[in-house]
TORFITOR-823062 format. One line per 2 residues: number of its first residue (from 0); their letters; for each residue x, y, z of N, C-alpha, C. Coordinates in pm, whole numbers, padded with zeros to 5 digits. Layout:
TORFITOR-823062
NUM> a> X:Y:Z:X:Y:Z:X:Y:Z; ...
This chain:
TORFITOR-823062
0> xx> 08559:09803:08262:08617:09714:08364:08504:09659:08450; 08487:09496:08438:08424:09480:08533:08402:09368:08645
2> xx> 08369:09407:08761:08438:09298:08877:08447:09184:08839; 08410:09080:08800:08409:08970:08774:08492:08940:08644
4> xx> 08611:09031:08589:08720:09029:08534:08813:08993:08646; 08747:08999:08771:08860:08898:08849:08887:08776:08895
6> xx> 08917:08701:08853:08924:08549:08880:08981:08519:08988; 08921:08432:09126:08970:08420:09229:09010:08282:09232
8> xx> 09086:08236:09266:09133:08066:09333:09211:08081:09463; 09209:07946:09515:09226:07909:09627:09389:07832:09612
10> xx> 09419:07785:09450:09519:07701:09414:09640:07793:09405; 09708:07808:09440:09868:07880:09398:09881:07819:09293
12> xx> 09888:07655:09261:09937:07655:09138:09889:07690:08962; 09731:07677:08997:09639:07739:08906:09677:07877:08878
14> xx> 09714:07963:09013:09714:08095:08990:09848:08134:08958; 09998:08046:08987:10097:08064:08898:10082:08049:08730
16> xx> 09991:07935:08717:09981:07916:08581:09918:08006:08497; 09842:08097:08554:09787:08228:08504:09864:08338:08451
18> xx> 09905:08375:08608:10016:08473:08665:10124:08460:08638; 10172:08327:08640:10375:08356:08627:10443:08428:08530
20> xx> 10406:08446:08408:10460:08499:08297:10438:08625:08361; 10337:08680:08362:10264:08830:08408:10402:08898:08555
22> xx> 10372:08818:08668:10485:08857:08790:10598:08850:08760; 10665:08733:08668:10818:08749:08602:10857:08836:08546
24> xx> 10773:08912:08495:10814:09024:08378:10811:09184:08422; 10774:09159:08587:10842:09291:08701:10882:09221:08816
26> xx> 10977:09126:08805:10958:09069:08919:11008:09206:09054; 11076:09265:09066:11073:09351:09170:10944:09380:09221
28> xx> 10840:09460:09177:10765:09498:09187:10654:09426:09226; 10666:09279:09182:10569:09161:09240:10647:09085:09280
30> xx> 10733:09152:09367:10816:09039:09477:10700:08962:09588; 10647:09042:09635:10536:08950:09758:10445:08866:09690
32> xx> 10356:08853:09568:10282:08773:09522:10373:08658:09501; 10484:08684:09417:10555:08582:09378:10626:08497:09518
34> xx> 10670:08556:09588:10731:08496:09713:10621:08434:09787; 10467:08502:09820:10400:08369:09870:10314:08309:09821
36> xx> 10274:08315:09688:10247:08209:09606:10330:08096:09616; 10458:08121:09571:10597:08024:09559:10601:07929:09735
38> xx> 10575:08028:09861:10531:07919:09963:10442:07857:10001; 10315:07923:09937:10201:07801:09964:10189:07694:09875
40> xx> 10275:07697:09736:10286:07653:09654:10399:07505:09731; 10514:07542:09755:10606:07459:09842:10567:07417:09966
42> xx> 10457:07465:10039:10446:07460:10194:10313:07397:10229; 10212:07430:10128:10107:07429:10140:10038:07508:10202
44> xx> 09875:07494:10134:09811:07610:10205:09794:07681:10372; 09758:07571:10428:09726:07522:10585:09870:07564:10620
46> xx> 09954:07594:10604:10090:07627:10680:10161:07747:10755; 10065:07833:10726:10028:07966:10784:09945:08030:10861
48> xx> 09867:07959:10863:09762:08006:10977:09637:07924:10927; 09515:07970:11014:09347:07930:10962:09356:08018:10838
50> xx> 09231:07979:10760:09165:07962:10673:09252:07940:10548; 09189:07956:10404:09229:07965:10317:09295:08065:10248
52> xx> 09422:07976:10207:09441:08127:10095:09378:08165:09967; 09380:08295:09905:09330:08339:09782:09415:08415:09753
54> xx> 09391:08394:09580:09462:08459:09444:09386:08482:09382; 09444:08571:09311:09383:08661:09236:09402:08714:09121
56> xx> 09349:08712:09011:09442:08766:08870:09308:08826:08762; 09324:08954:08744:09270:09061:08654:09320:09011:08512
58> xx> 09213:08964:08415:09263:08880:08322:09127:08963:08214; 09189:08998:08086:09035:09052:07955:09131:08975:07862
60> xx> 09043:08922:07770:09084:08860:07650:09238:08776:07684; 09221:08752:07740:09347:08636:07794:09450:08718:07793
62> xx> 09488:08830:07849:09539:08915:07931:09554:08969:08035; 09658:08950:08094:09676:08949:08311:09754:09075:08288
64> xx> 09681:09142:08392:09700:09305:08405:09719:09320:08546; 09667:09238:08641:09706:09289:08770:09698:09147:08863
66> xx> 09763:09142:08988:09723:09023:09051:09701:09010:09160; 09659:08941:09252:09655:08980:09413:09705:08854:09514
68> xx> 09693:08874:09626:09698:08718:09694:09665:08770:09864; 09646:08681:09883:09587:08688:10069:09597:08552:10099
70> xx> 09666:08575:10244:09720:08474:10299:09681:08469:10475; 09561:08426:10522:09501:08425:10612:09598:08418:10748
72> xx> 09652:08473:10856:09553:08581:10863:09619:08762:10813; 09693:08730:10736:09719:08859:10669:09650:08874:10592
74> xx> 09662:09048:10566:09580:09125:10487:09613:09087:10344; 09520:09192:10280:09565:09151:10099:09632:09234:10037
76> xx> 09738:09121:10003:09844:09226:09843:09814:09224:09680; 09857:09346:09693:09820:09387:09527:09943:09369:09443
78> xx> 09957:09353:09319:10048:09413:09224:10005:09576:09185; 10069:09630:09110:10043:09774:09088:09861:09815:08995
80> xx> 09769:09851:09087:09626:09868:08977:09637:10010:08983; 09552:10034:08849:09482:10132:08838:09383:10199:08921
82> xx> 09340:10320:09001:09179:10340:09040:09099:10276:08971; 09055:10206:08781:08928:10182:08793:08945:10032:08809
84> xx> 09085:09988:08795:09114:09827:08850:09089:09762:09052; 09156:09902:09094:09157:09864:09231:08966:09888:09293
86> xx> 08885:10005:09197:08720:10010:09207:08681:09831:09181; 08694:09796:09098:08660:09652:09047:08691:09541:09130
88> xx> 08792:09531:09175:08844:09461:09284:08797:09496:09403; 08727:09621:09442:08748:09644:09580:08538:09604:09586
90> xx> 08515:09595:09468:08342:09583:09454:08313:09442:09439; 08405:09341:09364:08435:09209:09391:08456:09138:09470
92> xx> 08539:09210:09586:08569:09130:09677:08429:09123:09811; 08405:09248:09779:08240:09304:09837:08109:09229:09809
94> xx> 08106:09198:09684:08009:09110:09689:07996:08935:09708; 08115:08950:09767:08168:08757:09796:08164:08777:09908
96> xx> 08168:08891:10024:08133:08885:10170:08265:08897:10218; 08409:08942:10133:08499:08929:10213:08534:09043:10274
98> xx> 08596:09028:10406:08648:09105:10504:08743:09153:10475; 08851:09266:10521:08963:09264:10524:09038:09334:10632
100> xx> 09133:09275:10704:09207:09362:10793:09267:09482:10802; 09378:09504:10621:09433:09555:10624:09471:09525:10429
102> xx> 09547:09633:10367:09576:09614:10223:09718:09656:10238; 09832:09552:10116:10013:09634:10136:09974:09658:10004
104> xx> 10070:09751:09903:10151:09738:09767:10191:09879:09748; 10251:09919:09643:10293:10016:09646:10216:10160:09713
106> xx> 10269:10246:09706:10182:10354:09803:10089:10424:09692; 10093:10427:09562:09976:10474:09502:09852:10373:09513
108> xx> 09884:10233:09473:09783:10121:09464:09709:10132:09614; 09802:10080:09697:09739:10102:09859:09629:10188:09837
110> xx> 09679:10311:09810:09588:10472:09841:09453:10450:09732; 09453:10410:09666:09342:10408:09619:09239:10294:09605
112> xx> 09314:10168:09654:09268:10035:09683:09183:10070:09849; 09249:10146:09902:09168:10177:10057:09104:10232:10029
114> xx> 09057:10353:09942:08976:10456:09949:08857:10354:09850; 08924:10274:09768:08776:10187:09704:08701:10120:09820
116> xx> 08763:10043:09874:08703:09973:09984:08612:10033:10121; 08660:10181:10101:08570:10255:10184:08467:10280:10141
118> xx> 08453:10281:09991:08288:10332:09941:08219:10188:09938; 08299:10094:09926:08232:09990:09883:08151:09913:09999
120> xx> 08257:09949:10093:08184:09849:10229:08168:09967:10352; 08207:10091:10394:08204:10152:10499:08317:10130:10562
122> xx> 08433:10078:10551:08520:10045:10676:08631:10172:10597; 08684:10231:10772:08752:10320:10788:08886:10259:10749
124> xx> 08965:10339:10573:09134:10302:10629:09173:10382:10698; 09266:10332:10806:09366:10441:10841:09547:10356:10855
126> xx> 09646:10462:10738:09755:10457:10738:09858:10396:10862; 09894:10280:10834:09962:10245:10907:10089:10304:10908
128> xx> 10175:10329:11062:10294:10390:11078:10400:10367:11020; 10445:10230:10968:10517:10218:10930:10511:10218:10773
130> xx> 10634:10267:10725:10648:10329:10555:10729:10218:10524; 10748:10174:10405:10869:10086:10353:10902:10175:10226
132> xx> 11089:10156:10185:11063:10141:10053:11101:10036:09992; 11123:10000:09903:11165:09896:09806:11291:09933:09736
134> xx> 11419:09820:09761:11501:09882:09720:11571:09723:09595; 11618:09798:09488:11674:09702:09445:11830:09698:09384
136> xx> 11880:09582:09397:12048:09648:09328:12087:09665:09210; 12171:09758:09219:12233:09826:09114:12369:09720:09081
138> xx> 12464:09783:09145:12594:09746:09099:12646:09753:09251; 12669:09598:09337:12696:09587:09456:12866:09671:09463
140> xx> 12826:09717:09571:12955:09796:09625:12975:09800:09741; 13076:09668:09815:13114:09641:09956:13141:09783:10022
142> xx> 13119:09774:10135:13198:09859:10237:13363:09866:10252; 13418:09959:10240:13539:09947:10263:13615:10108:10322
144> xx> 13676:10039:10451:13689:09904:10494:13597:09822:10528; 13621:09692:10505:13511:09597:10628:13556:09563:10737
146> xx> 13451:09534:10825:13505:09547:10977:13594:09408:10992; 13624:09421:11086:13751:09253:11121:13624:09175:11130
148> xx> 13662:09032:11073:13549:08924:11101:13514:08850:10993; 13459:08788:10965:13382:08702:10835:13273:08678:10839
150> xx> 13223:08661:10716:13102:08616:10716:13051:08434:10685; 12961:08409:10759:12947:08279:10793:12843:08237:10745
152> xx> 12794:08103:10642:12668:08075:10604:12634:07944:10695; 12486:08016:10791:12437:07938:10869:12357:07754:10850
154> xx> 12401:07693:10884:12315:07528:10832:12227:07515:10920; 12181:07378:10911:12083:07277:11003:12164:07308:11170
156> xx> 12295:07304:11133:12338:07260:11303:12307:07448:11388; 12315:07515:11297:12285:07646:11370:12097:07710:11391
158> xx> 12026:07580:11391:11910:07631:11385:11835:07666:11499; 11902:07661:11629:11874:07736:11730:11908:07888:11734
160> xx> 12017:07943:11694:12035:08081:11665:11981:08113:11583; 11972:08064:11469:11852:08104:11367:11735:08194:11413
162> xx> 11693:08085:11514:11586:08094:11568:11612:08248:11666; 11683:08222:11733:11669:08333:11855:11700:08446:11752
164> xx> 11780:08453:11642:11824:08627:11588:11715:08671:11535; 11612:08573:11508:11496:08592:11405:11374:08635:11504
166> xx> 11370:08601:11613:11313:08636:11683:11327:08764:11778; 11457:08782:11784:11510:08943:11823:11482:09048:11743
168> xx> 11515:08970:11553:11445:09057:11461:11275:09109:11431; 11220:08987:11503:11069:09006:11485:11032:09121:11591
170> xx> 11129:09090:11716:11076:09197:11834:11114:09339:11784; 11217:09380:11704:11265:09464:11710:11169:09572:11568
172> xx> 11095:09481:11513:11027:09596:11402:10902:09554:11456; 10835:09506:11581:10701:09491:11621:10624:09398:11559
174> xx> 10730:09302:11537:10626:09190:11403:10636:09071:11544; 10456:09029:11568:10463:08946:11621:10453:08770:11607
176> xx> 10567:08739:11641:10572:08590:11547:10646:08523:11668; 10583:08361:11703:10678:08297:11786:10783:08228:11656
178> xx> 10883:08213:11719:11015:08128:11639:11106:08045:11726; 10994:07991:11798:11057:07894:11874:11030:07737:11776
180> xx> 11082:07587:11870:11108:07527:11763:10970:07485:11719; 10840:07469:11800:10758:07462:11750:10676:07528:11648
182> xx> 10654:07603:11663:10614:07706:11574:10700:07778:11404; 10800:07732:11420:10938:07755:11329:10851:07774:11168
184> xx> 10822:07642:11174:10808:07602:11058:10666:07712:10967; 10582:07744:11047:10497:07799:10987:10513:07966:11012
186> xx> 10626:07999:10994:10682:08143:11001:10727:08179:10818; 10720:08308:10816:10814:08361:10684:10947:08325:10702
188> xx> 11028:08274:10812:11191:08318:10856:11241:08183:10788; 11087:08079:10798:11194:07926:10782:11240:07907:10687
190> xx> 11208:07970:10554:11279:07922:10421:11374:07964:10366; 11451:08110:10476:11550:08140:10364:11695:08098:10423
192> xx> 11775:08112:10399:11907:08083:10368:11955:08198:10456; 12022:08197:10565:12087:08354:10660:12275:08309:10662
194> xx> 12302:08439:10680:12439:08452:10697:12433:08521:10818; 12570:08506:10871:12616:08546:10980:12751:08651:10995
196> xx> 12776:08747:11024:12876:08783:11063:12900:08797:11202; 13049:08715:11187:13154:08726:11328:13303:08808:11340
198> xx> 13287:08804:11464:13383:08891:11508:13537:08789:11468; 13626:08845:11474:13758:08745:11461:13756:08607:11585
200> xx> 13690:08644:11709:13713:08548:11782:13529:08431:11791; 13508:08494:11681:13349:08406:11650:13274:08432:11714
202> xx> 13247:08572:11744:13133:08666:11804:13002:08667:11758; 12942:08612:11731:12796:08653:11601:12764:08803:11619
204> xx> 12791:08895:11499:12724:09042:11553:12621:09066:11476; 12589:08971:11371:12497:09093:11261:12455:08939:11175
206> xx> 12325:08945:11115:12221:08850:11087:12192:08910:10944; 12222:08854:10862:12152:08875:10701:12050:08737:10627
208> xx> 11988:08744:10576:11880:08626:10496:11848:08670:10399; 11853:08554:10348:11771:08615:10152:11659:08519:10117
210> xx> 11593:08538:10067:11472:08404:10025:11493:08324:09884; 11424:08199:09865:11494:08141:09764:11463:08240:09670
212> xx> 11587:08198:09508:11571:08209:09400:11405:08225:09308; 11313:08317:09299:11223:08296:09238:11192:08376:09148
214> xx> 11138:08311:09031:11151:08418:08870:11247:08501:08866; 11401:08471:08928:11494:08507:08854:11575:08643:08946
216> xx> 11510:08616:09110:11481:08720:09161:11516:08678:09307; 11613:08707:09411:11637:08715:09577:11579:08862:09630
218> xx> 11557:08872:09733:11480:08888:09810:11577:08891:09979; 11668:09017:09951:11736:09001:10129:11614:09040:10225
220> xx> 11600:08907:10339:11487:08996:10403:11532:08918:10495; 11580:08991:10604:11573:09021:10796:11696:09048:10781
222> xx> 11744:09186:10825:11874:09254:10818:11878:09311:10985; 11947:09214:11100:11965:09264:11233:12085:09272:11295
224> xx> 12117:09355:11324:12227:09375:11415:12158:09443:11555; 12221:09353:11708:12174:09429:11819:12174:09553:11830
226> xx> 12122:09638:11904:12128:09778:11908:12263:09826:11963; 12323:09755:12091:12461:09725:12120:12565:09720:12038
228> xx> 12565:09686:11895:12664:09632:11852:12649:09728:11693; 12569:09835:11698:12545:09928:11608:12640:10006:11588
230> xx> 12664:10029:11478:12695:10207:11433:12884:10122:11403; 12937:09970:11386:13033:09923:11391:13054:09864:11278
232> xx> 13001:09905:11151:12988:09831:10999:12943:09704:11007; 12845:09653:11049:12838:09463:11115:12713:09497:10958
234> xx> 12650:09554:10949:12535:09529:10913:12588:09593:10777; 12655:09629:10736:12691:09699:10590:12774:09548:10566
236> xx> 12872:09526:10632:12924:09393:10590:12875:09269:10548; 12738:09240:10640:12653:09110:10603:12562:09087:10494
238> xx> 12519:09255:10496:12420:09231:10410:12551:09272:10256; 12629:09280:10242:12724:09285:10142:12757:09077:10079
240> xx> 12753:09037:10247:12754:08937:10171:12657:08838:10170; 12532:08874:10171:12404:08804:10140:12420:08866:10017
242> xx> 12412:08958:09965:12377:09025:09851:12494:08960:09766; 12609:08954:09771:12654:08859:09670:12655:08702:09668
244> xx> 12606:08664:09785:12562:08553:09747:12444:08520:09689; 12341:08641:09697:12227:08626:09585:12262:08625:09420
246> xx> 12415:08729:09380:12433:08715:09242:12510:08549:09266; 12572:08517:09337:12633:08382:09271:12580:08251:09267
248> xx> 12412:08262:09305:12300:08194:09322:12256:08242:09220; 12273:08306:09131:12212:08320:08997:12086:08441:08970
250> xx> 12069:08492:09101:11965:08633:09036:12004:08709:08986; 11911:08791:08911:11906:08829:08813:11902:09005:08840
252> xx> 11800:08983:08933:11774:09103:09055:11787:09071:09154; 11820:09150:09238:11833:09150:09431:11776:09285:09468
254> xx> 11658:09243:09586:11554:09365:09605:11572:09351:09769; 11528:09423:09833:11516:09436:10031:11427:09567:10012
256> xx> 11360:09547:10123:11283:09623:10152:11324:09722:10269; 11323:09863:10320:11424:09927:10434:11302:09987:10470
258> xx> 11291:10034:10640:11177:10109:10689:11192:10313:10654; 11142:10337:10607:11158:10465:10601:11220:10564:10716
260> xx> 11151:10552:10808:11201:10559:10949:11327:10542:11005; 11401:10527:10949:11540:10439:10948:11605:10565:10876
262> xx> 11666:10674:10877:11751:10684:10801:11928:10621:10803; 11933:10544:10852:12052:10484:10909:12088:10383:10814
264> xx> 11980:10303:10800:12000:10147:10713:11947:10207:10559; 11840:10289:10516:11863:10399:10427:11980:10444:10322
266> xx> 12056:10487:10382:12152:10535:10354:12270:10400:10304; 12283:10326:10433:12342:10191:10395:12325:10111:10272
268> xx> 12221:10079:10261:12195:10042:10116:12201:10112:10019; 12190:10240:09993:12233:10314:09920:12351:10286:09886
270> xx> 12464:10341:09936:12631:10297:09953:12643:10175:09877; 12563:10115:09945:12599:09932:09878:12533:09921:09767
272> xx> 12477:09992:09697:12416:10034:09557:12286:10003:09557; 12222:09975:09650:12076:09990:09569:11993:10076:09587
274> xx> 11918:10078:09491:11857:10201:09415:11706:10210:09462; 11637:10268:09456:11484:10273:09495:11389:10231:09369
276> xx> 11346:10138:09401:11199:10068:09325:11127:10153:09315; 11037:10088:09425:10931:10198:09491:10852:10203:09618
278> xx> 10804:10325:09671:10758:10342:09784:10640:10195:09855; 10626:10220:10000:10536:10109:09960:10451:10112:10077
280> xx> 10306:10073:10101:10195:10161:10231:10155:10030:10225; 10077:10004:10371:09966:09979:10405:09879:10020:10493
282> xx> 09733:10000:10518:09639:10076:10529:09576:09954:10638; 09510:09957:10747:09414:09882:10789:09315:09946:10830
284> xx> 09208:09852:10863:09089:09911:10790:08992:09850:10950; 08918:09927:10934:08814:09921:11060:08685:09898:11013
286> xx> 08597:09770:11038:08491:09755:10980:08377:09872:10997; 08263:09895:10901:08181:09968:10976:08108:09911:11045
288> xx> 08037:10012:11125:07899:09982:11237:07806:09941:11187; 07787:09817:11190:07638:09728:11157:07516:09842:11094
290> xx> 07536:09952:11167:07417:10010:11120:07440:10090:10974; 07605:10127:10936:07575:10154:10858:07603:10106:10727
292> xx> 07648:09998:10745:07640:09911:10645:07716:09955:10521; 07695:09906:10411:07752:09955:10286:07632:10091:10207
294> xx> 07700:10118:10109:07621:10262:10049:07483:10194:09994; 07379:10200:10078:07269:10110:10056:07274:09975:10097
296> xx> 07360:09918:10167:07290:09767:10189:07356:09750:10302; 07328:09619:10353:07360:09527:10498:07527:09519:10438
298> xx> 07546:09502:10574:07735:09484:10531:07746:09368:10553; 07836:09314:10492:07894:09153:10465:07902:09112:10593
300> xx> 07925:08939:10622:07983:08922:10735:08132:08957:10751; 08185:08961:10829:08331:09005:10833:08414:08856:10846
302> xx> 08528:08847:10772:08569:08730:10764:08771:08779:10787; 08817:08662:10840:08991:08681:10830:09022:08661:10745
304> x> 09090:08795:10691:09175:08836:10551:09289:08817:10558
């Protein structure tokens, strides 16, 4: 294996044309490459923050084995590597001068993608608090009963609440993002499709979203109900019916991601059938001290990953 078996671009669409067959054929498992490839691809690069994005695809004899992507100023995601894949990558990215904040993907890849990057450059990982797992569906199974109320699919004319639930949701797992109207557009929240559940007298209690259709594959992601309005089935109900509106939109799979920490929403999805993928870490990383550089040499400049 060796570093420069990794081919880097700047193009999403170059790097779908590599990759797509390769991420389609787990799409669970390469839900995040595929989901923001698929928006810088639709959105363009510049639509997320400074600098450039990069992709990434582990390719021998015209064979894609692993893939990556970084999306400035987030850290970098993996698909599932090996130790001597995530060594190769983590010595590649080292000798191009790149920085990194922080690494997501499953919790084996993470763990050994951090520990490469520590020999390679000196920078300290340390485990971030929050755990995810990856969950995907089985065989949807509503709540029942469901609470009084319906569920409502939000348009254009509701894009001020949009805005504010998405932003209650960002406060509430520590993700800092404005979602006001300026800023809207260059958020993860703007592209997907949310439902609403209301009370019988058109209460809004509980916020579900799914992201588009991609390789065959939805994606429920921002599942909020106020803390007020908890523990009242709002959130077993909505996300019951995001989730079938992902099968009648045609996926194939339906995946969400739940905080470990949570045994509450845990459990919920369970009930509603889905099953566990897999675990999933990230790690951020603390550059080293100028002085000590990498194992023998000057350390890179540090750049936003």
């Amino acid at each position: 294996m060796r570093p420069d078996d990794w081919h880097l671009t700047e193009d999403a669409d170059d790097f779908l044309a590599r990759a797509g067959d390769f991420l389609r054929s787990r799409p669970g498992l390469h839900v995040m490459p595929l989901t923001w490839a698929e928006r810088v691809r639709t959105r363009g690069p510049g639509a997320f923050g400074a600098g450039a994005p990069v992709f990434g695809v582990l390719e021998r004899a015209g064979e894609v084995h692993a893939a990556l992507y970084r999306i400035p100023p987030r850290g970098l995601g993996l698909t599932p590597l090996t130790p001597e894949q995530a060594d190769a990558l983590a010595a590649r990215l080292a000798a191009l001068g790149h920085s990194l904040p922080s690494v997501g993907a499953d919790h084996d890849t993470a763990t050994v993608f951090a520990e490469a990057w520590r020999r390679h450059t000196g920078a300290t990982p340390g485990p971030r608090g929050t755990r995810l797992r990856l969950y995907r569906l089985g065989t949807l199974t509503p709540p029942e009963p469901m609470p009084a109320g319906r569920g409502r699919v939000l348009g254009e004319q509701d894009l001020e609440q949009i805005r504010f639930w998405c932003g209650e949701f960002a406060k509430s797992v520590g993700e800092t993002v404005s979602t006001d109207a300026g800023s809207w557009a260059g958020t993860r929240f703007a592209d997907k499709r949310y439902t609403l559940w209301e009370t019988p007298d058109g209460t809004p209690v509980s916020l579900a979203g799914m992201n588009p259709l991609i390789g065959g594959q939805i994606q429920v992601d921002v599942v909020y109900t106020p803390a007020h309005l908890r523990g009242r089935g709002y959130a077993g109900a909505v996300t019951a019916e995001v989730s079938r509106a992902a099968l009648a939109a045609g996926a194939r799979e339906v995946v969400l991601f739940a905080d470990l920490s949570n045994p509450t929403s845990n459990a919920l999805y369970r009930r509603l059938g889905y099953r566990t993928l897999v675990d999933w870490a990230a790690y951020d990383f603390t550059p080293a001290a100028p002085e000590a550089g990498r194992e023998g040499e000057a350390p890179a400049d540090r750049a936003v990953g």
